[in-house]
C-alpha positions as CSV (number, residue, x, y, z in Angstrom):
1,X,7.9,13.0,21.0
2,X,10.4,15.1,22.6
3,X,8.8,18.7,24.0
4,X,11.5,20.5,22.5
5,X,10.4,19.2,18.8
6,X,7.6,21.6,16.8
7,X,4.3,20.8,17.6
8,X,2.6,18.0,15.3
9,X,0.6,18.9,12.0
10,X,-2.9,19.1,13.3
11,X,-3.8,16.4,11.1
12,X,-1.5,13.7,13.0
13,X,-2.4,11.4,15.7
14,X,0.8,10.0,17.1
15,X,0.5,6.9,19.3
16,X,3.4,5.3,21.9
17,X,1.9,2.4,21.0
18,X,-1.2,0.3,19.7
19,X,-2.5,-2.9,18.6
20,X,-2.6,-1.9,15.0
21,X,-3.0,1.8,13.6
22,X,-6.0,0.6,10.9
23,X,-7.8,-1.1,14.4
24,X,-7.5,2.1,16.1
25,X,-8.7,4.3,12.9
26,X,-11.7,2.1,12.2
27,X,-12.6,2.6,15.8
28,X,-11.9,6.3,16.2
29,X,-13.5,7.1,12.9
30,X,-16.1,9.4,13.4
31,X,-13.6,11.4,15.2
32,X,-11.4,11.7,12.5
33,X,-11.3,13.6,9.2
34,X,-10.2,13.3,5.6
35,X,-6.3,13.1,5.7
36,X,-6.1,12.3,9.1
37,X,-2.8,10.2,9.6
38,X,-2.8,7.6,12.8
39,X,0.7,6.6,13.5
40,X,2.9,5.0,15.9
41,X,6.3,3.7,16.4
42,X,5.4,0.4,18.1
43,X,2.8,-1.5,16.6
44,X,2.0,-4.7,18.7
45,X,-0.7,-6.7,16.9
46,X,-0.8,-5.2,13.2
47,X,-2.8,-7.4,10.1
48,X,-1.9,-7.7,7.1
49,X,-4.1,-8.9,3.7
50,X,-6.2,-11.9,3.8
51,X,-6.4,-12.2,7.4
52,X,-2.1,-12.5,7.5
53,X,0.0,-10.8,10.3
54,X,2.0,-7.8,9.4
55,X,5.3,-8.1,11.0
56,X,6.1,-4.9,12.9
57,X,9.9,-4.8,14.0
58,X,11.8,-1.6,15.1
59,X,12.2,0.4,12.4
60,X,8.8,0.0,10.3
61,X,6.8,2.6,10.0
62,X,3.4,2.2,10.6
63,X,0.4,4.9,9.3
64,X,-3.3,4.6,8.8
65,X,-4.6,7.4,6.4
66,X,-8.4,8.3,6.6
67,X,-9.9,9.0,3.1
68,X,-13.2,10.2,2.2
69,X,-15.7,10.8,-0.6
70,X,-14.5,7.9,-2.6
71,X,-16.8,6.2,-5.1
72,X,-17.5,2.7,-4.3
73,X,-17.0,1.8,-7.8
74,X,-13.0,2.9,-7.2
75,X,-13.0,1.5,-3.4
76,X,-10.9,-2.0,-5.3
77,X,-8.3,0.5,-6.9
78,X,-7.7,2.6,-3.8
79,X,-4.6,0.0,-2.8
80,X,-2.8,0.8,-6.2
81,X,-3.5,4.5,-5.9
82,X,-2.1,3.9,-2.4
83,X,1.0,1.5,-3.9
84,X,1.7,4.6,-6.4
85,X,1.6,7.1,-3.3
86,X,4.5,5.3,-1.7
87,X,6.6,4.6,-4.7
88,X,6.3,8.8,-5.2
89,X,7.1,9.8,-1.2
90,X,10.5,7.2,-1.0
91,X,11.3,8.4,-4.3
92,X,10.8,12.1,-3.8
93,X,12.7,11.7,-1.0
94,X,15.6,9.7,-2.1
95,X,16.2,10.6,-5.2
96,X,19.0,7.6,-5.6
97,X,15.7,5.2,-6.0
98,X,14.1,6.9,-8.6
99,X,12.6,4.3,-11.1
100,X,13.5,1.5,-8.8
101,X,10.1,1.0,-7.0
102,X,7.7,-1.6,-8.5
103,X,4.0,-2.6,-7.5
104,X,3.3,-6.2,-7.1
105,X,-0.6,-6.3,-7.6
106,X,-2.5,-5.1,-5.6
107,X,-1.0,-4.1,-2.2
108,X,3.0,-4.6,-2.5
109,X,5.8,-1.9,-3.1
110,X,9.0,-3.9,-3.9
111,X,12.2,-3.0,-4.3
112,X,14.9,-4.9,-6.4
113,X,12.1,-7.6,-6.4
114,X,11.8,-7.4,-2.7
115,X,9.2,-6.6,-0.3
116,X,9.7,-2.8,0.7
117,X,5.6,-1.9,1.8
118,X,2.8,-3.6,2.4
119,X,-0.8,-2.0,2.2
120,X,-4.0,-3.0,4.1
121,X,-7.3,-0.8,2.5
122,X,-10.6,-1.1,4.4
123,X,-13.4,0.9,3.2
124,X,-16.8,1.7,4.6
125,X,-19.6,2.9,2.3
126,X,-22.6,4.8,2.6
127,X,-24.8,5.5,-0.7
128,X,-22.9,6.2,-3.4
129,X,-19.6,7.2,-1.7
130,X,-17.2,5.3,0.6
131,X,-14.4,6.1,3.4
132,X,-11.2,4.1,3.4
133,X,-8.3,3.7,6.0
134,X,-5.5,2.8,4.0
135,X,-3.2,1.1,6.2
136,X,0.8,1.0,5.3
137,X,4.2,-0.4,6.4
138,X,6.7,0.6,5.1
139,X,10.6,-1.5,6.0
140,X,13.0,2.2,6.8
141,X,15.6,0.6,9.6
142,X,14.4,-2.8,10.0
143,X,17.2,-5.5,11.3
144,X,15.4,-8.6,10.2
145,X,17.9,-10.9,11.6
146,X,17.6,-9.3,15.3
147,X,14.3,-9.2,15.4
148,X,14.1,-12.8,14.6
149,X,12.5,-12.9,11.5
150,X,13.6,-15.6,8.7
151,X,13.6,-15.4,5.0
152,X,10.4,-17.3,4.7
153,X,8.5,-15.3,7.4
154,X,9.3,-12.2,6.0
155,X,8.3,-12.6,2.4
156,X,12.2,-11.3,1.4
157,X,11.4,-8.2,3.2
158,X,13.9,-5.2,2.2
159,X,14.2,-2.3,4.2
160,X,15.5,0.9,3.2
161,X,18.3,1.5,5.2
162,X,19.7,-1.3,3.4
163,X,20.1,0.6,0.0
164,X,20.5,4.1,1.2
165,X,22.8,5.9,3.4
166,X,19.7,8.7,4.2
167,X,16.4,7.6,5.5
168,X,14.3,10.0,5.8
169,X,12.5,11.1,8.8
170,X,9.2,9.1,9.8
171,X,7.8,12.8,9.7
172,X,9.0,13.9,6.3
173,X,7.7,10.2,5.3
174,X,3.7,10.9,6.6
175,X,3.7,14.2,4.7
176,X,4.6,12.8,1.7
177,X,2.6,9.9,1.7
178,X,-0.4,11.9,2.6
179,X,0.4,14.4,0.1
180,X,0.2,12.1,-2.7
181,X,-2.6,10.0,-0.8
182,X,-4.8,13.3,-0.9
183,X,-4.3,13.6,-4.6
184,X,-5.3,9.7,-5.1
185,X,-8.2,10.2,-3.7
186,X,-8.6,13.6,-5.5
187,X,-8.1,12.1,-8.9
188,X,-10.7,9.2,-7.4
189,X,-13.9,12.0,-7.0
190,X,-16.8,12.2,-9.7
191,X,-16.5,15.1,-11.7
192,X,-19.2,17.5,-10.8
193,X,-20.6,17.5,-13.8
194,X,-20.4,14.3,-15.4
195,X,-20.9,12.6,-12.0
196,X,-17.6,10.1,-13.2
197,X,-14.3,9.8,-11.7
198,X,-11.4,9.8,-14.4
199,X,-9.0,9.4,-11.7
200,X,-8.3,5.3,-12.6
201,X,-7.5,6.4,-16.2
202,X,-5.3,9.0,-15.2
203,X,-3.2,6.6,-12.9
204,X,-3.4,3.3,-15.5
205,X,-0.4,4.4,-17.4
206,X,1.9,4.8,-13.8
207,X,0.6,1.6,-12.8
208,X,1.8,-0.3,-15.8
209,X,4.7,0.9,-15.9
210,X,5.5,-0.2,-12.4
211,X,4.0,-3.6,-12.9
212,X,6.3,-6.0,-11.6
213,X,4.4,-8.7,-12.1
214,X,3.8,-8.6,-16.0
215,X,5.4,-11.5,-17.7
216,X,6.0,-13.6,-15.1
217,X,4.6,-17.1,-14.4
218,X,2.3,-16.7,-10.8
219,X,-0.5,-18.1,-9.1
220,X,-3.4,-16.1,-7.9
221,X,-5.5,-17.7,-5.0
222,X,-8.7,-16.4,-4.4
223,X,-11.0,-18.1,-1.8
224,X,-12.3,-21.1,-3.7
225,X,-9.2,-21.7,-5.9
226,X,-5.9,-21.5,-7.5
227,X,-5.0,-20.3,-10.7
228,X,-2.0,-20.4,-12.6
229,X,-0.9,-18.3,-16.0
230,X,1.4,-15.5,-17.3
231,X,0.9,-12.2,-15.8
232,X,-0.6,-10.3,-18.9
233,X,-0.9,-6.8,-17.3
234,X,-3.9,-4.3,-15.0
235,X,-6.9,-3.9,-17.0
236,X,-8.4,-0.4,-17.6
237,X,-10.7,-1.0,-14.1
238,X,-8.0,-2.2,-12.1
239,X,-7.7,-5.9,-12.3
240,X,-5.4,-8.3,-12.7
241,X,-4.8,-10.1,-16.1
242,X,-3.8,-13.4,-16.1
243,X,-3.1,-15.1,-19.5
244,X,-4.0,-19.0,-18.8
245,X,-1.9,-21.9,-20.7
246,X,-4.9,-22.5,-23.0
247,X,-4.4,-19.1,-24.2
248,X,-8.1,-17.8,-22.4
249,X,-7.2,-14.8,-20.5
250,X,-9.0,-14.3,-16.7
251,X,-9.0,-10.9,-15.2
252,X,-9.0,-11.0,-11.3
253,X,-10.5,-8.0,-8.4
254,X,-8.7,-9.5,-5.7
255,X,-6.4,-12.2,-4.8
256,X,-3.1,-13.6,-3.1
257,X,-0.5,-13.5,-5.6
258,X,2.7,-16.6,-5.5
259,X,5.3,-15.6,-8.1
260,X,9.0,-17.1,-8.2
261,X,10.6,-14.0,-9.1
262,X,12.6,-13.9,-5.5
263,X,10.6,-17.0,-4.2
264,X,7.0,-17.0,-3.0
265,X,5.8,-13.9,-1.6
């Protein structure tokens, strides 16, 4: 950054460049603290879920958020926590969006039914209690075309500069996401009495009501199969609900999801 900007927030690691911010958090870990923030504006080599590339053009921001103390029971609902953090920060921040975000389970922010954010989540766990880098892109001046990305490569990626006059600074971006990242993971805690988190029940009814999948006819492919059904809504521990033709309903941790409502995704 330039030297005559303000210092950085001590919680920031800015990077020229690296392979990929969740690489270089994983590796720097015991160096780093809870709501640390890795970023950089030119990431080379960055992964996506299930082993996929995440496309970095100009213009995506990239950001790796260190969270700790999490129960390992909640580690598989930290990337719709995560989804809900980034639907808040754009929204906080351009107020023209609001109620126009929608989270395709488990790791997509879409917007108009397009591919806004993506979200990478990898957890370590010791005991009882885990820490999580939760890795995001999010599209803010993207130009797909120059950057020589097709329709079918990008998963019909939006960015935001495509909907809004204003985007906001990558700076003003990282504080909010880590503001409402912080209060995820807050939410996420055991009680100190009870030794329970609440923090999933607290964020159900935000989640289903940014369900963008619920209704629609998708596949889910885990590792040994696919399955195909009606979107039937998140269950009260996180999972997908997928209503099969026979009428059984299957409820689902993890998965890659194929949906038709703006082509496969």
């Amino acid at each position: 950054m330039s030297r005559s900007q303000p210092p950085l927030p001590i919680w920031l690691h800015w990077l020229e460049s690296c392979p990929s911010t969740n690489s270089w958090a994983i590796a720097h870990l015991p160096q780093l603290q809870h709501g640390d923030v890795v970023y950089t504006p030119q990431q080379t080599a960055g992964r996506g879920q299930h082993g996929r590339v995440w496309h970095s053009p100009p213009g995506v921001l990239t950001a790796s958020f260190v969270l700790e103390h999490i129960p390992v029971a909640q580690l598989p609902v930290i990337s719709l926590g995560a989804g809900l953090s980034v639907i808040y920060a754009v929204e906080d921040l351009l107020p023209s969006l609001q109620g126009t975000l929608r989270l395709k389970w488990s790791n997509d922010v879409l917007l108009n039914g397009r591919k806004l954010a993506g979200i990478l989540c990898e957890a370590t766990a010791s005991g009882t209690l885990g820490r999580v880098v939760v890795g995001i892109g999010l599209n803010c001046r993207v130009d797909f075309e120059q950057a020589g990305l097709d329709i079918s490569t990008i998963g019909q990626a939006i960015s935001l500069h495509q909907v809004s006059p204003l985007v906001p600074d990558p700076l003003l971006l990282l504080d909010r996401l880590r503001h409402y990242l912080l209060q995820t993971a807050g939410l996420l805690k055991p009680e100190q009495n009870t030794g329970e988190s609440t923090g999933l029940t607290a964020l159900l009814p935000a989640l289903r009501s940014r369900n963008a999948l619920l209704g629609h006819t998708i596949i889910v492919e885990t590792g040994s199969e696919q399955v195909t059904g009606q979107a039937a809504g998140i269950s009260d521990r996180g999972y997908l609900l997928l209503q099969l033709p026979n009428g059984e309903v299957r409820s689902f941790v993890s998965g890659h999801i194929l949906w038709n409502h703006e082509g496969r995704s």
